[in-house]
C-alpha positions as CSV (number, residue, x, y, z in Angstrom):
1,X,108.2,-99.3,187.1
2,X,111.3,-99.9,184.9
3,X,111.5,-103.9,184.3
4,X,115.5,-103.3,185.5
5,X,114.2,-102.3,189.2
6,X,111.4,-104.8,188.9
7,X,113.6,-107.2,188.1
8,X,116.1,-106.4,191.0
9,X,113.1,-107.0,193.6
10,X,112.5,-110.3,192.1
11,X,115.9,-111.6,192.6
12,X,115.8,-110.6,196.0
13,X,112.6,-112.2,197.0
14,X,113.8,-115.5,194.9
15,X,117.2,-115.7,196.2
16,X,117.0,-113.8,200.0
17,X,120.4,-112.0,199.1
18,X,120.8,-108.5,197.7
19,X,123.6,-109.1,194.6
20,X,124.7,-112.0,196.5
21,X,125.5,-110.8,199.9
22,X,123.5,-113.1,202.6
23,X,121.8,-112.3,205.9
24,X,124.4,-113.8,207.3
25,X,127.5,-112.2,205.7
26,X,130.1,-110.4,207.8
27,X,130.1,-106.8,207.1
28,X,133.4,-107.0,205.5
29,X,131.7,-109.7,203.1
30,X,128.6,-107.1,203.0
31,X,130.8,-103.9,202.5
32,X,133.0,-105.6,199.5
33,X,129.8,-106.5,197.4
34,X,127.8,-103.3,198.0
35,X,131.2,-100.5,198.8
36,X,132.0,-98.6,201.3
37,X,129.4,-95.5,201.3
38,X,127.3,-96.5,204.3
39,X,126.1,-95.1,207.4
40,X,126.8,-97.3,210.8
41,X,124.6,-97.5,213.7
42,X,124.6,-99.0,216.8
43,X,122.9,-99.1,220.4
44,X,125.5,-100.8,221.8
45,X,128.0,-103.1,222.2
46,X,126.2,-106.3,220.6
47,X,124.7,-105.0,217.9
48,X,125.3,-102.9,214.5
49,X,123.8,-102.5,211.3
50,X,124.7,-100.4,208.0
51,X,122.6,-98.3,205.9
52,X,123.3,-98.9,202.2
53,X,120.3,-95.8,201.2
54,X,117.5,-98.7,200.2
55,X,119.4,-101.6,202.0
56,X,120.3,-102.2,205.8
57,X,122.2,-105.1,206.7
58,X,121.8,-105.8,210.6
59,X,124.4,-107.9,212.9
60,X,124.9,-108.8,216.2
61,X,127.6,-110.4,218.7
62,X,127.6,-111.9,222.5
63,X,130.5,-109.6,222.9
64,X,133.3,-106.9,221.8
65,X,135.5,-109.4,221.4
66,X,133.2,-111.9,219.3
67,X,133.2,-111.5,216.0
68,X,129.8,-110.1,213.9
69,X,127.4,-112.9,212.7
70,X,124.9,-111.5,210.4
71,X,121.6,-111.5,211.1
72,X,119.0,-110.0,208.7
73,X,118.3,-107.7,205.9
74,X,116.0,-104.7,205.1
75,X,115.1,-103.1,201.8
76,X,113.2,-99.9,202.8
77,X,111.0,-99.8,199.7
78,X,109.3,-96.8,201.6
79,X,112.0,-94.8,201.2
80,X,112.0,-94.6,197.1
81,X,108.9,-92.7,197.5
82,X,110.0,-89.6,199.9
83,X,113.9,-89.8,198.4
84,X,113.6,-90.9,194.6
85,X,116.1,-93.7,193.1
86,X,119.3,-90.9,194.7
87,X,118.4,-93.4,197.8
88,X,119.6,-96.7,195.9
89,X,123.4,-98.0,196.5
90,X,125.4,-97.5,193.2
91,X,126.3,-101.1,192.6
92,X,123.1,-101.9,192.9
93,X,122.0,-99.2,190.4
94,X,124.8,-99.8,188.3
95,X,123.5,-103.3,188.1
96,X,119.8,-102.7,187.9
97,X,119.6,-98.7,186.5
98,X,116.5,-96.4,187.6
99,X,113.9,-97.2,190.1
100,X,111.0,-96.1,190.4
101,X,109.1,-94.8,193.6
102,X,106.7,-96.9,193.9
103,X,106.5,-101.1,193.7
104,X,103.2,-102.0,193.8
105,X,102.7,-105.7,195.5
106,X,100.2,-106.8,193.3
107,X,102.6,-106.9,190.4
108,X,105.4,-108.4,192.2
109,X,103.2,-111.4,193.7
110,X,101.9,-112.0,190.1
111,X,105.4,-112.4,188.8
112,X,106.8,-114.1,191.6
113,X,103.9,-116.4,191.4
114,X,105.2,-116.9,186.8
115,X,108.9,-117.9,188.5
116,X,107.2,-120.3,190.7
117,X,107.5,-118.8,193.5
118,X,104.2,-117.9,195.2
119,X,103.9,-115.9,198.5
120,X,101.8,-117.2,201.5
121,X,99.7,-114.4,203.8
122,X,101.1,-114.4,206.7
123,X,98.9,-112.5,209.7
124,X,101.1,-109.7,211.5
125,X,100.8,-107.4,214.5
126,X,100.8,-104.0,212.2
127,X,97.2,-105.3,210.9
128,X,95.1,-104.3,208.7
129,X,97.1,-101.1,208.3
130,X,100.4,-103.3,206.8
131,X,99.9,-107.5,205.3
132,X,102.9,-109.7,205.8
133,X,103.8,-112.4,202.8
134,X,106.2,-114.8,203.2
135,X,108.4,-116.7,200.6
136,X,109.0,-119.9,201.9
137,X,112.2,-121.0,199.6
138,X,114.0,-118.0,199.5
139,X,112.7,-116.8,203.9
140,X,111.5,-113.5,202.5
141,X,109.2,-111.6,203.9
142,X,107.5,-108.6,202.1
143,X,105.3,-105.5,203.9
144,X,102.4,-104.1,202.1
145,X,100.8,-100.9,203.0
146,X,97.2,-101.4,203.3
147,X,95.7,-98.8,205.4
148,X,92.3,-97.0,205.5
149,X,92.0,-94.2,202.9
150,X,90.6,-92.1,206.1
151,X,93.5,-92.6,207.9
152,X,95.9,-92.0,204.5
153,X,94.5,-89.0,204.2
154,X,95.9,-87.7,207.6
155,X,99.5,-88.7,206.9
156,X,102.1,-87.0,205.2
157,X,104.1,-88.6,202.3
158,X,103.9,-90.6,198.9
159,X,102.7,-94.2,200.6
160,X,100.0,-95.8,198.5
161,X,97.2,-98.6,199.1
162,X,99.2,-102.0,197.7
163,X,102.7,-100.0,197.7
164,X,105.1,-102.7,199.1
165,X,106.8,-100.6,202.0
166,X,109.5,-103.3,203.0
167,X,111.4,-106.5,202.3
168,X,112.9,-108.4,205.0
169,X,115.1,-111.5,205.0
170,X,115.3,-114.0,206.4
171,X,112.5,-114.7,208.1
172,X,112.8,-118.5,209.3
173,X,109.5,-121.0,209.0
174,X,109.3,-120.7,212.9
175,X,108.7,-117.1,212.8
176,X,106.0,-117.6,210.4
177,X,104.6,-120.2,212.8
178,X,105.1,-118.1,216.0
179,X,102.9,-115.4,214.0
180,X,100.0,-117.3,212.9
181,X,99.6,-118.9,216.6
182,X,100.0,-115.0,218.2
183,X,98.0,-113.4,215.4
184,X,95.7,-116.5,213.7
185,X,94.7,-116.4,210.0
186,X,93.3,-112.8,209.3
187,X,92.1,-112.4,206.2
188,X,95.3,-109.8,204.7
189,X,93.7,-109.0,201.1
C-alpha cells in the first residue's frame, strides 16, 4: 500500500471526518469539501445520502420541509478491490495520490495503536464472517473480512482474509454497548 493512501485511512480513523467534512455536515458543507461529482440516492422523503466513489455521506430529516442533519459516513474499502483507485473522489486523491486495492487491518491497527490510538473488538451480528473495531476517540468503526477460506472460495471478487471491507463513522459509545449486550464478547481474532 502506498504510505499516501495509508496515511489517508489513518486520519480518518483518528479524526472521524474525511478531509474535514463531519458526519454531521449538511450536504452543501459535504459537497463544497469533496465537489460536486456524486451520485444521490434516496428511499424517500426523510432520507438521502451521496456517493463520493469510496465515500458515502448519509442524512436524514423529519420532513420535506426540515432541513438535512447529517448522520453518518461510509468508506467502502471493498470497493478499491473490484474498481481500482478510478473509485476514489479526486480531492481526496489529489490530497492523498494512488490507493491501493487492498488495506489490510492488521497494518492499520498496528499504526493506529503507534498514534495512540488503539481499537477495541467490538462483537457484531455479521460474525465470524466480518469483526467490528471501534475507536473510541474519534466513534469509528472499522469492518474486517474474516470469513472461512471454504466459503471464500465460493465467492466471486478480490476480498481477502484481514482485508478491511468498511469504515463507518460515527458510531456513538451506546451503540458499542447496545452490541456487546445483543451479541456478548466473541472472541473476533
Amino acid at each position: 500500500m502506498t504510505p499516501h493512501s495509508l496515511a489517508f485511512y489513518l486520519d480518518v480513523v483518528a479524526s472521524g471526518t474525511v478531509l474535514d467534512a463531519k458526519p454531521t455536515d449538511s450536504p452543501d458543507q459535504v459537497t463544497a469539501i469533496l465537489g460536486a461529482d456524486f451520485a444521490e440516492n434516496s428511499r424517500d422523503d426523510h432520507s438521502m445520502w451521496r456517493d463520493y466513489g469510496l465515500v458515502e455521506f448519509f442524512w436524514q430529516r423529519e420532513t420535506p420541509d426540515h432541513p438535512w442533519e447529517g448522520h453518518h459516513f461510509t468508506l467502502q474499502v471493498h470497493r478499491l478491490s473490484y474498481r481500482g483507485d478510478g473509485i476514489v473522489n479526486k480531492a481526496i486523491r489529489d490530497r492523498y495520490g494512488r490507493f491501493d486495492r487492498h488495506l489490510g487491518f492488521d497494518k492499520l491497527e498496528r499504526l493506529l495503536g503507534k498514534r495512540g490510538l488503539p481499537l477495541e473488538d467490538v462483537p457484531d451480528a455479521n460474525g465470524p464472517e466480518f469483526t467490528q473495531h471501534w475507536q473510541p476517540a474519534s466513534q469509528v468503526s472499522v469492518m474486517v473480512y474474516r470469513a472461512h477460506p471454504e466459503w471464500r472460495q465460493r465467492r466471486r471478487g478480490g476480498d481477502r482474509l484481514g482485508d478491511v471491507r468498511k469504515i463507518l463513522s460515527s458510531v456513538s459509545a451506546e451503540e458499542v454497548a447496545w452490541h456487546r449486550k445483543r451479541y456478548g464478547r466473541q472472541d473476533s481474532r
